[in-house]
MISE-210828 format. One line per field, with one value per residue (C-alpha): residue in three letters; x, y, z. Coordinates in pm, 1 decimal, padded with zeros to 6 digits, m for minus. Layout:
REM residues N
code = ALA ...
px = X ...
py = Y ...
pz = Z ...
***
This chain:
REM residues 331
code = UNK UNK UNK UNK UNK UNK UNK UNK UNK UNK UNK UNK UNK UNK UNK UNK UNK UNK UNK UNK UNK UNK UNK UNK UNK UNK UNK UNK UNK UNK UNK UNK UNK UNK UNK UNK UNK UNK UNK UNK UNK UNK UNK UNK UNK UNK UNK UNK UNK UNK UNK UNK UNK UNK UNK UNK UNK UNK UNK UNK UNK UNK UNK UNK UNK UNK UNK UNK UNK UNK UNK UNK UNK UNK UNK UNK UNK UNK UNK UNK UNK UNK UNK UNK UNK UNK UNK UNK UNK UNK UNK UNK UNK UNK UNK UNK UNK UNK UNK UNK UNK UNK UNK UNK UNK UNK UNK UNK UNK UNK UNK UNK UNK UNK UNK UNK UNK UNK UNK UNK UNK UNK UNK UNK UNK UNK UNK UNK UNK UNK UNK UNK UNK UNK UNK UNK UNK UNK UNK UNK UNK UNK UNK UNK UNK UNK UNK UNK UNK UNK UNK UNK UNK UNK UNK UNK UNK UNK UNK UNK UNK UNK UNK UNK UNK UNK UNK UNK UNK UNK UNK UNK UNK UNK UNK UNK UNK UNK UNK UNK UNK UNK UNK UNK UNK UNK UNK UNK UNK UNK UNK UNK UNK UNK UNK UNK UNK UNK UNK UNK UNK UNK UNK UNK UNK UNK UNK UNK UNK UNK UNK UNK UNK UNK UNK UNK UNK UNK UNK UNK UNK UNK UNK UNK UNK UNK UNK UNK UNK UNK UNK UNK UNK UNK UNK UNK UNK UNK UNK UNK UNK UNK UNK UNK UNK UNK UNK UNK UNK UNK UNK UNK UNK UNK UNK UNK UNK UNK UNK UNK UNK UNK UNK UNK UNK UNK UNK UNK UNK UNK UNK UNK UNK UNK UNK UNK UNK UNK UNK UNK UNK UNK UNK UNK UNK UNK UNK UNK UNK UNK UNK UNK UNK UNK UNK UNK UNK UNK UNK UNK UNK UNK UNK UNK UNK UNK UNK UNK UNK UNK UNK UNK UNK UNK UNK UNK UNK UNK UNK UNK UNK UNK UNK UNK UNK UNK UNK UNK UNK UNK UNK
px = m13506.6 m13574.0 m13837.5 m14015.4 m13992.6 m13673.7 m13515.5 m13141.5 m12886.2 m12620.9 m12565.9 m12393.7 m12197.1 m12050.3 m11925.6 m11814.0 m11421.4 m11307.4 m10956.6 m10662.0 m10495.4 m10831.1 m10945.7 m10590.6 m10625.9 m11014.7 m10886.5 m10989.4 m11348.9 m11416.4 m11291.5 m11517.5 m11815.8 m11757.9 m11773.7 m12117.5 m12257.0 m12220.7 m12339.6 m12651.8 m12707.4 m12643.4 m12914.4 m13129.2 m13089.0 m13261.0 m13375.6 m13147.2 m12898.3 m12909.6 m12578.1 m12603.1 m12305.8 m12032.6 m11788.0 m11521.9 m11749.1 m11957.4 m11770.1 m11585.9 m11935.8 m12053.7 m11716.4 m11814.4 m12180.6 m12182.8 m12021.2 m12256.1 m12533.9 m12678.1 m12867.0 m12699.7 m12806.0 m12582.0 m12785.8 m12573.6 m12235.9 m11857.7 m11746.7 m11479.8 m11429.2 m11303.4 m11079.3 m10989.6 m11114.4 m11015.8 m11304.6 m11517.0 m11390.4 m11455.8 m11847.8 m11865.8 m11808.2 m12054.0 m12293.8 m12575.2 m12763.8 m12578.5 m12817.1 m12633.1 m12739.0 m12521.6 m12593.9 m12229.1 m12243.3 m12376.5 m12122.9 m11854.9 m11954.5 m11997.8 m11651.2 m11608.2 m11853.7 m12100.3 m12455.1 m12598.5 m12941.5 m12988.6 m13245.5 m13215.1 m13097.9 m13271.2 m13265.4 m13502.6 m13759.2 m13646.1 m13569.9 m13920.6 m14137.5 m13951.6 m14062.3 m14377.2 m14508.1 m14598.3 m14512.1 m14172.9 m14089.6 m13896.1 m13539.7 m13387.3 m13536.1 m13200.2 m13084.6 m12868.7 m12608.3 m12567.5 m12268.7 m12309.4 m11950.6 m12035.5 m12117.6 m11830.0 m11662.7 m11318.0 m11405.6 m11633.6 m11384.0 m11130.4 m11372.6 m11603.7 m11403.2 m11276.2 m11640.9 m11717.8 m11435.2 m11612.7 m11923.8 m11730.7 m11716.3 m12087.4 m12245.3 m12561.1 m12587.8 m12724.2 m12498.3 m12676.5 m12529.9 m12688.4 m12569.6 m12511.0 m12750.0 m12465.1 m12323.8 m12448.7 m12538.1 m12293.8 m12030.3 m12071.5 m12141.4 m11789.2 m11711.8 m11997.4 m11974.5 m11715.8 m11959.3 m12266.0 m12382.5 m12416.4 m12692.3 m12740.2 m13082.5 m13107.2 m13279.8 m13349.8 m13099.0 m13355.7 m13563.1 m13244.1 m13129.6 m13392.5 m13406.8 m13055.0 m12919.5 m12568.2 m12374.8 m12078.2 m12032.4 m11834.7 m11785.6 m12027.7 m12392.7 m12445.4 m12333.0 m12569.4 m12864.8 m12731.2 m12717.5 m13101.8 m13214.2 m13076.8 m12850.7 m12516.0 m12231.0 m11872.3 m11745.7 m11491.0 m11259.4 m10978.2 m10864.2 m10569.5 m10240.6 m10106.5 m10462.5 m10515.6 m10135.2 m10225.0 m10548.6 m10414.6 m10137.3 m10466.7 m10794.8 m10865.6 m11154.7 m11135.7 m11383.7 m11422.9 m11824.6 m12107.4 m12244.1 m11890.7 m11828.2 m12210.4 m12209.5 m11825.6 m11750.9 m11655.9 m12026.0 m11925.2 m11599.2 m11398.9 m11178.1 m10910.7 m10678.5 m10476.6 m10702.1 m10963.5 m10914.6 m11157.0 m10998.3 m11087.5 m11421.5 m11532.8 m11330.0 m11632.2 m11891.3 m11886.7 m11835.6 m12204.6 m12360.1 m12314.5 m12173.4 m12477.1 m12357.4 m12187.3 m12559.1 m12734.6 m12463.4 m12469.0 m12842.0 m12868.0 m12609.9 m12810.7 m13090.2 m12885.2 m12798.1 m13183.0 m13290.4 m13003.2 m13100.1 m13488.4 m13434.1 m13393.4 m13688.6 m13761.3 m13487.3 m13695.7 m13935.2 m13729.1 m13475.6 m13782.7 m13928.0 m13603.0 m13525.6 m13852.8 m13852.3 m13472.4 m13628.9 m13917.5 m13599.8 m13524.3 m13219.5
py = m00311.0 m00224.3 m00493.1 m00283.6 00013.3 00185.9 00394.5 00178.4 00437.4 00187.1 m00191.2 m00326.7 m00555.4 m00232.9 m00165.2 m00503.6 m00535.6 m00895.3 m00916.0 m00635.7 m00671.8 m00638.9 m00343.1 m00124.5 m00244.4 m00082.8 00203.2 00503.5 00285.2 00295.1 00677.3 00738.5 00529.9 00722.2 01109.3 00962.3 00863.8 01172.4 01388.3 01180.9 01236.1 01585.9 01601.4 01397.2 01500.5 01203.2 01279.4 00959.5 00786.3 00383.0 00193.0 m00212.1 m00402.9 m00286.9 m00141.1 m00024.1 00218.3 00300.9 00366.5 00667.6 00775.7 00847.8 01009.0 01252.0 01272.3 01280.7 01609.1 01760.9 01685.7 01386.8 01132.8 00739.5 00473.7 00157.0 m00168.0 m00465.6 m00413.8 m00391.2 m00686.4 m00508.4 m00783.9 m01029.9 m00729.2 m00335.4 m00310.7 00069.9 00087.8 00093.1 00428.8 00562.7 00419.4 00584.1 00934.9 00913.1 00637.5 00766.6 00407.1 00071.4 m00236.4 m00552.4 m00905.1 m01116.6 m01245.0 m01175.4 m00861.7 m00697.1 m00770.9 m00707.4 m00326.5 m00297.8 m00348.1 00007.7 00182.3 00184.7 00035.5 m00139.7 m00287.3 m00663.3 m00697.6 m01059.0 m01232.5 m01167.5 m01515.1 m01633.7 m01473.2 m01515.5 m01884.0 m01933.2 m01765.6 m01961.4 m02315.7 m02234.7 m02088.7 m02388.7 m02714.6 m02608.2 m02721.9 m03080.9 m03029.5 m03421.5 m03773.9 m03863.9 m03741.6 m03373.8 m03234.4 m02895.2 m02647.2 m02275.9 m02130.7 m01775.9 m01434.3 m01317.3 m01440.5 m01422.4 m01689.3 m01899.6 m01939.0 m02110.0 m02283.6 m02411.9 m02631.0 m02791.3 m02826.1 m03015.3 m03264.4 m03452.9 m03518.3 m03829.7 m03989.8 m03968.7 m04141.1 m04165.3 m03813.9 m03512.5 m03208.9 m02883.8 m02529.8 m02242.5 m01950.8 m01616.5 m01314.9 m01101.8 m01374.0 m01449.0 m01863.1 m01869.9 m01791.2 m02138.4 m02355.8 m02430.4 m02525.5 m02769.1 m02902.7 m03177.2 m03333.4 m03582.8 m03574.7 m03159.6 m02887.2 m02573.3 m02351.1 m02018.9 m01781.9 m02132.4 m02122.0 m02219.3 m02447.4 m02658.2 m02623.3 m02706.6 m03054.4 m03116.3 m03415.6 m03234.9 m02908.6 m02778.6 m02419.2 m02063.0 m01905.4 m01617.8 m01598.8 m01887.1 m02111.7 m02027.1 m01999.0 m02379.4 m02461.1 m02297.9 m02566.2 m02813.9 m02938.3 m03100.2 m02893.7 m02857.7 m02494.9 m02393.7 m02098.6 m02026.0 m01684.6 m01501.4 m01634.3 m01292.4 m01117.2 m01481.8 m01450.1 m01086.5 m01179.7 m01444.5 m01148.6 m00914.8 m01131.7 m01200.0 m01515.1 m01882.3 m01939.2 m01870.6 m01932.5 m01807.8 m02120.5 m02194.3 m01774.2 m01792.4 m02136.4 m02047.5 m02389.9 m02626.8 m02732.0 m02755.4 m02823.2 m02566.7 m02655.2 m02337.0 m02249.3 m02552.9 m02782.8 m02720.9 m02994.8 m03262.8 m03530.6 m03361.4 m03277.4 m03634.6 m03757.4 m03500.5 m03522.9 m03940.5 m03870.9 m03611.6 m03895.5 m04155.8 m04132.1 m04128.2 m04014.3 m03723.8 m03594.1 m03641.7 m03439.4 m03182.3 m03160.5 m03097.6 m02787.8 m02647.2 m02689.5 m02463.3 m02237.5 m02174.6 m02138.9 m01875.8 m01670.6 m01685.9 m01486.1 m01192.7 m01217.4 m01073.3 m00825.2 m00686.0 m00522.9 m00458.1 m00273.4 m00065.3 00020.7 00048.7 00325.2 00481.5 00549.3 00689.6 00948.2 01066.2 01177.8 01558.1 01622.3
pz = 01613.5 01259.8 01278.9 01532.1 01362.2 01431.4 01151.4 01048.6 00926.8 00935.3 00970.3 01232.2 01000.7 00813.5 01186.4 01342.7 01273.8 01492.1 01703.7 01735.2 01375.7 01186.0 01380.9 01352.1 00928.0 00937.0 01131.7 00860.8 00836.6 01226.0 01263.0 00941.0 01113.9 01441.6 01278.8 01093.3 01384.6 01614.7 01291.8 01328.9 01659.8 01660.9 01381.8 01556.1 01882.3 02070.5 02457.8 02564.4 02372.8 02449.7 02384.7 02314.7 02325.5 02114.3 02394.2 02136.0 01956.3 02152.5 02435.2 02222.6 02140.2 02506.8 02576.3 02304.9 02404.8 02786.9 02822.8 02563.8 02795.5 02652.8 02875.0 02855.5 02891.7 02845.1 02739.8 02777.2 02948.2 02778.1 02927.2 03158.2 03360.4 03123.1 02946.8 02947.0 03328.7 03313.5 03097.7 03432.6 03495.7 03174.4 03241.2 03556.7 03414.3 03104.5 03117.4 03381.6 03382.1 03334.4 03275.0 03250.8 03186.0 03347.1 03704.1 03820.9 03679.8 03956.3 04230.0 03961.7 03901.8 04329.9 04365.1 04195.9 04364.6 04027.9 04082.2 03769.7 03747.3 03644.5 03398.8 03314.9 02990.5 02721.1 02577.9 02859.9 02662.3 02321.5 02367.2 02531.7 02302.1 02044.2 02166.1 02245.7 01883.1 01732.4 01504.1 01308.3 00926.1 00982.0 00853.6 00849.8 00870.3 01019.0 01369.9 01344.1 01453.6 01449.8 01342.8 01416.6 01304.4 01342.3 01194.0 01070.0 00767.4 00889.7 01120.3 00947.0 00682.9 00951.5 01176.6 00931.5 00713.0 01071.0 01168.8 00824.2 00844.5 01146.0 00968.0 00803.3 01116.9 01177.5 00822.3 01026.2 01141.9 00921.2 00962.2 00891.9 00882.4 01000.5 00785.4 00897.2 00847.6 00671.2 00470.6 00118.8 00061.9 m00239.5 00020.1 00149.7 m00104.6 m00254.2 00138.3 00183.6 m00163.6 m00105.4 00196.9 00094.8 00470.3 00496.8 00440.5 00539.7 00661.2 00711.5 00960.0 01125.3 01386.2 01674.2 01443.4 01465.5 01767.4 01868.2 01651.3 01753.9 01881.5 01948.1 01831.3 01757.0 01805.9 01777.4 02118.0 02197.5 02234.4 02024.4 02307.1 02567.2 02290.7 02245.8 02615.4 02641.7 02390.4 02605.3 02313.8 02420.6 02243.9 02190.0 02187.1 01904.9 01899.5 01624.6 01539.5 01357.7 01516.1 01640.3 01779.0 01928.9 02143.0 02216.0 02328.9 02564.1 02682.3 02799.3 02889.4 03203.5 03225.4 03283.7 03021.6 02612.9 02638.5 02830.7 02963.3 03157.2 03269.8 03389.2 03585.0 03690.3 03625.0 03310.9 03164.5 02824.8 02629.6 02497.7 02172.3 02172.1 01874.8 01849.9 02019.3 01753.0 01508.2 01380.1 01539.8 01933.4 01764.4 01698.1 02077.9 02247.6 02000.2 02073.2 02490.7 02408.0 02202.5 02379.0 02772.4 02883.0 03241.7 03122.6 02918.1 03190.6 03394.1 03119.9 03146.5 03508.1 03481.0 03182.1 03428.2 03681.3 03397.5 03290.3 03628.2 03736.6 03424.3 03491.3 03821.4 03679.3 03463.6 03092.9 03059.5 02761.2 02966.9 03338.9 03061.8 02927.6 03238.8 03356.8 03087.7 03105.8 03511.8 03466.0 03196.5 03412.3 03687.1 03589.1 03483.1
***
């Protein structure tokens, strides 16, 4: 957004706090974040207020706003049905349009009375426009694999070093990194430093995904970016011991990634808390490289995937038009 022009009076990454025992430690942080950002908006004093993502936050913000007589608009829904369903109560009373991005979605918000528009996934778009801008800079002579541990350094710090010990098992493979956006490069180079087969890009993400032979990567958007590529991938997920059992205790889904919760079904392989270790990292990565039954399995589901996702079209501009036909309604 700030590439387009928008005015950033704080980053997200001064605001994103990951799993129950980090957020109740950043406690005075969030509740200082959350009196910052209502000052701003009273200051401001926009004609809508649109909410992306973000449920905890800004969830507290609308409840503040709405009854001031602010227009919402959420952009991306809290994903109530995999956690804190009461939340779709709380939506109903102070969001005034929901626009979701998730085929199943839809049907999930019906079943409380709330419609929602479908904008399609963003990613369609994104993904698209990606592969079709031209030749890329070539990042290996050798064939790569690629390991996206996340944003956040709390995780990369526990799944990376896992991700790292495979490479030894695949001499003929170049591992590359992509780094995070918030996350300095001298933050990973004492980790990489022990591997001769390892490098790292960044802001190169889908310049290697998309010269991937295979992946392995953190659970969350990342996934189904992977899965858009049409790069085989193992999905990883390790967290802090205790917000991982509470976790288990209060989520509701089948599924840690996108690509499975979208398709409903088990598309990819998901490596959770204990099961994440190098040795079940190499067992999948060799079934992706070289079953060649199961890739071309995994490539006719991505196929399903891409083509589920394209029916809702470029959820850029259905969310803009979207916005901009709920503003000419009077109030």
């Amino acid at each position: 957004m700030q590439a387009q022009g928008a005015t950033l009076v704080k980053h997200y990454k001064d605001l994103a706090f990951m799993g129950f025992i980090e957020v109740v430690k950043n406690l005075p942080v969030i509740l200082k974040n959350l009196a910052f950002c209502k000052n701003d908006i009273t200051t401001f004093a926009p004609d809508v207020i649109i909410f992306i993502d973000y449920p905890g936050f800004n969830i507290k913000i609308a409840e503040w706003a709405k009854p001031l007589g602010y227009r919402t608009v959420y952009y991306i829904s809290p994903q109530v049905w995999a956690w804190k369903e009461k939340r779709v109560h709380t939506i109903k009373k102070t969001i005034d349009k929901m626009l979701v991005i998730l085929p199943f979605e839809k049907a999930y918000y019906q079943k409380f009375d709330y419609t929602v528009n479908y904008v399609g996934h963003p990613l369609i778009e994104v993904v698209e426009t990606f592969k079709t801008s031209g030749r890329k800079e070539t990042l290996s002579n050798k064939p790569i694999i690629a390991l996206l541990p996340g944003s956040r350094r709390q995780e990369v710090s526990v799944k990376l070093p896992i991700m790292l010990k495979v490479s030894k098992a695949f001499p003929q493979f170049q591992f590359i990194v992509a780094s995070a956006p918030g996350l300095h490069n001298d933050f990973y180079t004492p980790i990489l430093a022990p591997y001769k087969n390892v490098s790292m890009v960044s802001n190169q993400t889908y310049n290697l995904l998309q010269q991937a032979t295979a992946a392995l990567v953190t659970s969350g958007t990342a996934t189904l970016e992977t899965a858009l590529f049409g790069v085989p991938q193992v999905v990883c997920y390790k967290g802090n011991p205790i917000s991982y059992s509470i976790a288990k205790r209060v989520i509701n889904i089948k599924y840690i990634s996108l690509v499975n919760l979208i398709m409903d079904k088990p598309v990819v392989t998901e490596l959770i808390q204990n099961e994440l270790t190098a040795q079940n990292c190499i067992t999948q990565l060799n079934l992706l490289l070289n079953n060649q039954m199961h890739k071309s399995q995994l490539q006719h589901h991505y196929q399903q995937l891409y083509q589920l996702l394209l029916q809702g079209g470029y959820a850029s501009a259905n969310a803009a038009e979207s916005i901009y036909q709920f503003l000419q309604q009077p109030q």
